[in-house]
C-alpha positions, -999 to 999 in steps of 0.1 A, spaced: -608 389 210 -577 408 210 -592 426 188 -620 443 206 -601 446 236 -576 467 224 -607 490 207 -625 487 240 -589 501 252 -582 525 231 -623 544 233 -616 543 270 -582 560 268 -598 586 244 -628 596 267 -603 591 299 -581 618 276 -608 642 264 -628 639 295 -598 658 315 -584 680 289 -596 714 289 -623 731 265 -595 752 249 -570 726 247 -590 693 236 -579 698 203 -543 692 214 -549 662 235 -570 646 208 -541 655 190 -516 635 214 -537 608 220 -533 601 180 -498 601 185 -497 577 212 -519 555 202 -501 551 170 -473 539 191 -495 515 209 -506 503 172 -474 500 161 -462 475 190 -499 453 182 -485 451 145 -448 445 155 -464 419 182 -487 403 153 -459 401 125 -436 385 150 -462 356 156 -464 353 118 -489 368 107 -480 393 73 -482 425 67 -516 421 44 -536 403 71 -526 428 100 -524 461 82 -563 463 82 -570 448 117 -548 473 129 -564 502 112 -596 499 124 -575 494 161 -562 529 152 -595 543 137 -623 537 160 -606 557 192 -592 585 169 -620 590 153 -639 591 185 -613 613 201 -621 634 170 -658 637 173 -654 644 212 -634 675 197 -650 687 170 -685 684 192 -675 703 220 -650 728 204 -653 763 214 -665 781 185 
């Protein structure tokens, strides 16, 4: 459940993000909101590993966490980038 909350979280954050950013700048933002998310990935996988979980079971659970809002960040970009 964790899981698909923090997705949930993260494709909300990246339409909050590219929603606001400006036409000519989205690029940048989708760029930053990588970055930042990364971080907010990297606490989930610090949090996980700490409750004993290993490296092998979270490392792919946290890469689709990471995945689905970049990637959607990155469409949102690449869709509506000035050409």
């Amino acid at each position: 459940m964790r899981t698909l909350i923090l997705i949930v979280l993260g494709l909300v954050l990246a339409t909050l993000a590219m929603h606001f950013a400006p036409t000519a700048k989205r690029g940048l933002w989708a760029g930053g909101f990588a970055l930042a998310w990364l971080g907010v990935v990297g606490w989930n996988l610090r949090t996980g590993l700490s409750h004993g979980y290993s490296l092998g079971e979270e490392l792919p659970i946290q890469l689709l966490i990471y995945a689905v809002p970049v990637a959607a960040a990155l469409a949102w970009w690449l869709r509506t980038r000035p050409h």
